[in-house]
C-alpha positions in Angstrom: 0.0 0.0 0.0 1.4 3.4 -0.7 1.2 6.9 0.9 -1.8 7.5 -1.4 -3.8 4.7 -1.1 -3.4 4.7 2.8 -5.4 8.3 2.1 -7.8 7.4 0.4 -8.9 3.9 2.2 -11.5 3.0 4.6 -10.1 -0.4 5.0 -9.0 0.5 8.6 -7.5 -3.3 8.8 -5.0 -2.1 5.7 -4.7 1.8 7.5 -3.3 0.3 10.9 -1.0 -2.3 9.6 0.3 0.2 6.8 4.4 0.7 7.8 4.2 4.3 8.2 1.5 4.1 10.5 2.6 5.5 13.9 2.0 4.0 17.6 0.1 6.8 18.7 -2.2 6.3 15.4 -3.2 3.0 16.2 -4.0 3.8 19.9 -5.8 6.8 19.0 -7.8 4.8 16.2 -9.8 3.0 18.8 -10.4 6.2 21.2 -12.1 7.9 18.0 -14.4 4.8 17.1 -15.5 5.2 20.3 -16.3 9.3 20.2 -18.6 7.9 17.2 -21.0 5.8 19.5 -20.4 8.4 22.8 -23.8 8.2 23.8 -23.9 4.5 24.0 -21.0 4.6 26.6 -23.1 5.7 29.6 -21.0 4.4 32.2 -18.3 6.3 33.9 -15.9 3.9 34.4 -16.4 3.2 30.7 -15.8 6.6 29.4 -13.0 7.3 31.7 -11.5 3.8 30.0 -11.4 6.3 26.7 -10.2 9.1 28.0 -6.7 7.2 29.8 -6.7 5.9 26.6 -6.6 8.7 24.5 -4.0 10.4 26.8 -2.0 7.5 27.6 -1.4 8.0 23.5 -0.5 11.6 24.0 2.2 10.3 26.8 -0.3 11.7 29.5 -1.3 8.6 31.2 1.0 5.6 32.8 0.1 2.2 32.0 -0.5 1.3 35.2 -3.6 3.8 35.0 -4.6 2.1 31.3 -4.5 -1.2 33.2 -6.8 0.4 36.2 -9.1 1.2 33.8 -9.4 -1.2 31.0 -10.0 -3.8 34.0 -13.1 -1.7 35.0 -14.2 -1.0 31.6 -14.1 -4.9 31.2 -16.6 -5.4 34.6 -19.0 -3.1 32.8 -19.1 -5.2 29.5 -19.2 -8.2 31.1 -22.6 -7.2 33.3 -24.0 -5.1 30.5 -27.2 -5.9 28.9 -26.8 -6.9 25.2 -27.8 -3.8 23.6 -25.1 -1.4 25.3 -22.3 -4.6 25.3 -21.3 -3.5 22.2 -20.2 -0.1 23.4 -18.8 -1.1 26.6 -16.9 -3.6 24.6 -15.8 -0.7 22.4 -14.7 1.6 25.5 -12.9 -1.7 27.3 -11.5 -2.5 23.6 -9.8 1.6 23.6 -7.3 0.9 26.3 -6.9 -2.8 25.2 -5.4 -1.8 22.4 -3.8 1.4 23.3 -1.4 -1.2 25.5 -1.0 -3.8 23.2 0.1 -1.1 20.7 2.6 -0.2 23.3 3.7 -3.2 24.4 4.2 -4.6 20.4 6.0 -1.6 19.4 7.7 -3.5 16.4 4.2 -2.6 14.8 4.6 0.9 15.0 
């Protein structure tokens, strides 16, 4: 994939594994799926689960908070009803993957 087609794709699969693509891309990728369904994501614990996310990216956040949080955010999936699981899943998924980017840095 080149520099061009990585702009013009919505094959997010292609986008994240694409060699220029940086760290901090791939953790904020799932912070902003999760702006898109925001008012799905009632439960604090779960927003705050994006937020650590999205400044653990930005260098703002240790990972021992990302872990705090993506533990919480996973209680709150697992007890959620089936039509907000998929957001909660989302919120818990943010800081999932914001430290396996981290912690597999030979993707970046």
């Amino acid at each position: 994939m080149t520099q061009q087609e990585w702009n013009k794709s919505v094959h997010y699969c292609d986008m994240l594994h694409f060699p220029n693509t940086s760290q901090r891309k791939k953790q904020l990728f799932s912070v902003a799926c999760c702006y898109t369904i925001w008012d799905l994501i009632e439960h604090e614990d779960s927003r705050n689960a994006v937020f650590v996310a999205e400044r653990f990216a930005d260098g703002n956040a240790s990972r021992e908070k990302l872990a705090l949080v993506r533990d919480k955010a996973w209680n709150n999936y697992v007890v959620a009803d089936y039509v907000t699981n998929s957001a909660y899943w989302s919120a818990w998924s943010a800081a999932a993957d914001s430290d396996y980017w981290a912690a597999n840095t030979a993707w970046s």
